[in-house]
C-alpha atoms as one frame of an Amber mdcrd trajectory, in Angstrom:
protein
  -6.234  -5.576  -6.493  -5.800  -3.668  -9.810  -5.923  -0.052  -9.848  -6.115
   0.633 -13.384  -7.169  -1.942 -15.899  -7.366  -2.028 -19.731 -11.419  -3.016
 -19.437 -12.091   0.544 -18.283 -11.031   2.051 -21.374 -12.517  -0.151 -23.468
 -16.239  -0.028 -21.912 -16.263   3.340 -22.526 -15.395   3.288 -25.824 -18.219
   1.187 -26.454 -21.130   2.436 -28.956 -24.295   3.670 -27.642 -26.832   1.277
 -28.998 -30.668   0.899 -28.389 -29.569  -0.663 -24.324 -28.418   3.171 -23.226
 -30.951   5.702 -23.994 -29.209   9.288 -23.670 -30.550  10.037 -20.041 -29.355
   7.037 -18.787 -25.712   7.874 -20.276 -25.837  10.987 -19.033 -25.747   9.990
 -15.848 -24.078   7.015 -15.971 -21.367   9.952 -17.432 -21.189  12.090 -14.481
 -21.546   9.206 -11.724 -18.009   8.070 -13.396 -16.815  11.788 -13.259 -17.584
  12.021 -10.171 -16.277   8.267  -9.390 -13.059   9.427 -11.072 -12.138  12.829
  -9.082 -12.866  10.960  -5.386 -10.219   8.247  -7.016  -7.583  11.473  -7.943
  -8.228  12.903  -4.562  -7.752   9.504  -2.999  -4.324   8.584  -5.080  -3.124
  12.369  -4.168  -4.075  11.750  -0.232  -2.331   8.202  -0.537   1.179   9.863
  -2.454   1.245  12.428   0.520   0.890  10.431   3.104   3.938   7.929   1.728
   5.999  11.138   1.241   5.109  12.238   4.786   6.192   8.699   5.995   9.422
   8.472   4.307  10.339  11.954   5.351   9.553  11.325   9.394  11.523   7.694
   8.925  14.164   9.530   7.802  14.256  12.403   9.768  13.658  11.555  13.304
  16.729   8.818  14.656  13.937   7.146  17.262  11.996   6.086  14.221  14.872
   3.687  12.289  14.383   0.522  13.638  13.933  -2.695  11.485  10.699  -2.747
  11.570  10.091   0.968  10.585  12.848   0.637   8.165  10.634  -2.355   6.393
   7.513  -0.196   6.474   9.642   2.851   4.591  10.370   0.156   2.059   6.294
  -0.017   1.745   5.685   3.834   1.322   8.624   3.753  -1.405   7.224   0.963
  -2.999   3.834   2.447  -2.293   4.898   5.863  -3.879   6.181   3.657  -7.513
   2.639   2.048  -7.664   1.051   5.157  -7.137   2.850   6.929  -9.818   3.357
   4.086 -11.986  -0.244   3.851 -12.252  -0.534   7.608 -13.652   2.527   7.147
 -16.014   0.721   4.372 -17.341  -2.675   6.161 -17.953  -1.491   9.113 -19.476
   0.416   6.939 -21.937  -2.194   4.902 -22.569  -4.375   7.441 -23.261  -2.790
  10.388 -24.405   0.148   8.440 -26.817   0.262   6.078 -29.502   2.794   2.857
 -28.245   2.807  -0.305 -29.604   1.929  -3.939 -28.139   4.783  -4.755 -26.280
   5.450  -1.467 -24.379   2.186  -1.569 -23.279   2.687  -5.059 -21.865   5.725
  -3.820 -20.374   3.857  -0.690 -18.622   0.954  -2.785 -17.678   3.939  -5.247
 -15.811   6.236  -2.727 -14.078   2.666  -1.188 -12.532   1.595  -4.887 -11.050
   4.979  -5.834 -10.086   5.083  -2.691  -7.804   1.808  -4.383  -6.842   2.605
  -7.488  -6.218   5.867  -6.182  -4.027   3.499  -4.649  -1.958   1.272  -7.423
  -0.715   4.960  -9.118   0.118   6.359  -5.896   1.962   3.109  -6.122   4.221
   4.228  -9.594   4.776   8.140  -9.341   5.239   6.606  -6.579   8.111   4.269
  -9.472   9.713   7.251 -11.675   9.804   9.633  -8.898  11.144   7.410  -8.470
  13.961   6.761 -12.183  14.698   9.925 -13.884  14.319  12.152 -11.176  17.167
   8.945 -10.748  19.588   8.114 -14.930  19.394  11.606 -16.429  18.373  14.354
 -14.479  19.634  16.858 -17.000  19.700  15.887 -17.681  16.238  16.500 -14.183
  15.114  19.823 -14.142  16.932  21.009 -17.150  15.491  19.834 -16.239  11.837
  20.140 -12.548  11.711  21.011 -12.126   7.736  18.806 -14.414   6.811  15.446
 -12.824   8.366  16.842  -9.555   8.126  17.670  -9.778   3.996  16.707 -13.301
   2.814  13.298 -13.129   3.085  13.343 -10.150   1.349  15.422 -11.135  -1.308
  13.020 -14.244  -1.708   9.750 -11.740  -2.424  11.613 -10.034  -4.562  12.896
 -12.860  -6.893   9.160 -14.699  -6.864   8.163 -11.057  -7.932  10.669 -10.773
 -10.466   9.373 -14.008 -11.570   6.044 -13.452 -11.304   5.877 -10.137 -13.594
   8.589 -11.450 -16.025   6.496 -14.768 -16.601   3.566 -12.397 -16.940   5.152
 -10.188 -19.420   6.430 -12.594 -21.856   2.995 -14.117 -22.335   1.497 -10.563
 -22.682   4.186 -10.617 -25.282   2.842 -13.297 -27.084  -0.562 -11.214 -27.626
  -2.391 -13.315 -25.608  -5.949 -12.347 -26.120  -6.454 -12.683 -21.779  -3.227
 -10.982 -20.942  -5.296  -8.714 -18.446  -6.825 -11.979 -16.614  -3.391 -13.216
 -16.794  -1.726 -10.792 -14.432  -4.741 -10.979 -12.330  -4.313 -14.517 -12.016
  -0.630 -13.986 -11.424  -1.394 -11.093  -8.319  -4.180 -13.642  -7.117  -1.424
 -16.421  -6.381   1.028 -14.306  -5.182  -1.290 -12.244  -2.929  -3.003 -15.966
  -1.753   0.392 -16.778  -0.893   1.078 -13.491   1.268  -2.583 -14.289   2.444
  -1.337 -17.655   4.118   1.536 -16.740   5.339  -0.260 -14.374   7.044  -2.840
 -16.789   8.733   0.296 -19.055   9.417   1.645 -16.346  11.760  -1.663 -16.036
  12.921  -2.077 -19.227  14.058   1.191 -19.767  15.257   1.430 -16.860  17.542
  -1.724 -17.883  20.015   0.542 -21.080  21.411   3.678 -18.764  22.554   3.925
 -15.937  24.409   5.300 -12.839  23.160   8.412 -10.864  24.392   8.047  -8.102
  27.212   8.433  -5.614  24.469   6.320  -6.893  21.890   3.198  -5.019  22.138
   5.094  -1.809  21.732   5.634  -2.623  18.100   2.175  -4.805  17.831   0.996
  -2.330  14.914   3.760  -4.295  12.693   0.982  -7.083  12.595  -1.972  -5.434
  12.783  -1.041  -2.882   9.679  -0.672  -5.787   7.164  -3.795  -8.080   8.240
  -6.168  -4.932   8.170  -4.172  -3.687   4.867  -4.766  -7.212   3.117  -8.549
  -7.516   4.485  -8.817  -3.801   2.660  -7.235  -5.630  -0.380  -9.382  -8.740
   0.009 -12.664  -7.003  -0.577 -10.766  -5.197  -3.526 -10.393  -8.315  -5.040
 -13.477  -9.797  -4.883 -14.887  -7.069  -6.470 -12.474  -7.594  -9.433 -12.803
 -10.701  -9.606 -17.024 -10.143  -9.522 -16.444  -7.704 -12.800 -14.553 -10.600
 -14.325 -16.792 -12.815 -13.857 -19.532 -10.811 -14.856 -17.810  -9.595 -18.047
 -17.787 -13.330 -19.356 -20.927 -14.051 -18.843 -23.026 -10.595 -20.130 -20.333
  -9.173 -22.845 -23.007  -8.115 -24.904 -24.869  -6.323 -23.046 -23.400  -2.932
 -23.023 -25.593  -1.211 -20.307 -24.169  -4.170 -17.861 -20.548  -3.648 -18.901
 -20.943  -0.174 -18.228 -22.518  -0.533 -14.720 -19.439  -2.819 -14.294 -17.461
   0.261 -14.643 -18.302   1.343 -11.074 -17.314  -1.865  -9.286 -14.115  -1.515
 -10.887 -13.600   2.011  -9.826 -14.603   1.280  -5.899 -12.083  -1.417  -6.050
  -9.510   0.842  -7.639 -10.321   3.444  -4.646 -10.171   0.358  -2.246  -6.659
  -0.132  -3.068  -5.606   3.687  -3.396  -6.719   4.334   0.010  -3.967   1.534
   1.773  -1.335   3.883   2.493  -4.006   6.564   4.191  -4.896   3.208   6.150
  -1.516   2.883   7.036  -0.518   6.144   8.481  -3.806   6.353  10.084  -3.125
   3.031  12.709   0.687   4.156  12.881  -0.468   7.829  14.415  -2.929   5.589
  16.775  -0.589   2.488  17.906   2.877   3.778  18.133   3.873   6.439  20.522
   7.017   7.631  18.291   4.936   8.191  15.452   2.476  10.093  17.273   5.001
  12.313  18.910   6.897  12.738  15.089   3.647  13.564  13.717   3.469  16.408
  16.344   6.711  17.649  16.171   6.097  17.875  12.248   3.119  20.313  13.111
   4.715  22.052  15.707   1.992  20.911  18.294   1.570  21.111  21.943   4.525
  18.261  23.707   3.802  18.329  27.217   2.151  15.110  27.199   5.148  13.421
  25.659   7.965  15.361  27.189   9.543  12.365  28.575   9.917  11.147  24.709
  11.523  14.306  23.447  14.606  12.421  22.385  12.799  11.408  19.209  14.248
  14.509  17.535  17.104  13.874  15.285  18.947  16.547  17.114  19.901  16.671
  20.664  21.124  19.745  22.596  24.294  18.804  23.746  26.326  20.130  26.763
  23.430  21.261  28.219  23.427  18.841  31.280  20.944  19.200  34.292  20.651
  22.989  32.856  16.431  23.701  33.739  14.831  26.910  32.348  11.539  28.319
  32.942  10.180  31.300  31.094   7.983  33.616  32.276   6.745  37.057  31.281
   8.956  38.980  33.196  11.868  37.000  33.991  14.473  34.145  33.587  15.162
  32.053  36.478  17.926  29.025  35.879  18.639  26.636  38.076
């Protein structure tokens, strides 16, 4: 769940003693280079493919429906995390800040985070509430459209505050503090998730509801993704109590860490990849973006923010040698 931690740093820093002969450091060295560019290339592929989001959300009218609008609230928040988690690094390691901005850094990185795993979920119930509940969503339109948004966002405000004003304290476990913290609040995403789950196999769906099915699917695959993530956190955690003196194990502990880090990272790729195989609209923005071939989709044309208007029943054909309108 975390993709930068404080342990990283502070393995690394550790002295070489008689447990890590120089070969074996050597290499342990340039797996973690190595580790460390597919994780850049990974964050980079992520931020682009948020920006690319955003931009087609924005650009293309077919595309800004609720439940598009809710994922373009998950690339922006996406995009914060992503860059967050840079801003914090290169202050960490390249500046001299005290105590309590670095427990402030540490909690504007996992509240972005944290309002992730309950975008993902605000989508799930965006989905299931019109396609399963209609005359629910009629009746309560503000309040599934903006409450339950508002409610993530105070329980993260919460969340991160409560976390920060411990780290504050100098607690000595600040770091397994705001794990702890994400762990509850991404449990409680988790079940909300299985809720809908379960809920949706004893009523049948609208007509139009597996047009938009993706809106479901995105955050359970997304949260399985961050699921395995989190185990292997909480695995280096563990591990770290149990074997903190033995520095060739902490060090190994490094690359569970990273793959985790990558695990998260790779989300929003996730993300755009199932949107450019589920939804038609997507798949047609994405090719109007590259200036591909349309012919398949020329019944779907209006996706274009622009229309030509005044051009009525008005056919053209082009050939080599000639115009012919009808």
């Amino acid at each position: 769940m975390s993709s930068e931690d404080l342990t990283t740093s502070s393995w690394l820093s550790l002295d070489v003693d008689e447990d890590i002969n120089e070969t074996s450091l050597y290499w342990d060295l340039h797996i973690f280079t190595i580790i460390e560019i597919v994780r850049l290339i990974i964050r980079l592929s992520a931020l682009i493919s948020n920006i690319y989001l955003i931009v087609i959300i924005i650009r293309f009218m077919k595309l800004r429906t609720t439940i598009n609008r809710v994922i373009f609230l998950y690339a922006v928040i996406s995009t914060g995390f992503l860059t967050s988690g840079v801003l914090v690094t290169i202050i960490a390691r390249f500046t001299s800040v005290d105590y309590y901005t670095d427990c402030l850094l540490i909690g504007v990185e996992k509240f972005t985070e944290i309002l992730l795993h309950f975008a993902l979920t605000l989508l799930a119930i965006s989905w299931y509430v019109p396609s399963y509940h209609p005359a629910l969503n009629n009746k309560y339109p503000l309040v599934l459209k903006y409450g339950v948004g508002v409610c993530f966002l105070v329980i993260s405000i919460t969340a991160t505050g409560f976390s920060i004003v411990n780290c504050s304290n100098q607690n000595a476990k600040y770091y397994q503090m705001y794990f702890t913290v994400e762990l509850l609040c991404f449990s409680l995403c988790a079940i909300i998730l299985i809720g809908l789950t379960i809920l949706k196999r004893y009523k049948k769906p609208a007509l139009d509801a597996l047009e938009t099915a993706y809106a479901f699917s995105i955050p359970h695959i997304v949260f399985i993704i961050s699921a395995l993530a989190t185990l292997l956190s909480v695995l280096v955690l563990l591990i770290e109590s149990q074997v903190s003196t033995y520095q060739k194990i902490l060090f190994r502990l490094v690359y569970l860490e990273q793959i985790s880090s990558c695990l998260d990272l790779a989300e929003p790729i996730v993300v755009l990849y199932i949107l450019a195989k589920s939804s038609k609209h997507f798949k047609i923005a994405y090719l109007k973006c590259c200036k591909k071939n349309l012919q398949n989709y020329e019944n779907d044309l209006d996706v274009s923010p622009t229309t030509n208007a005044g051009s009525g029943n008005n056919v053209t054909f082009h050939r080599t040698s000639e115009n012919i309108w009808m």
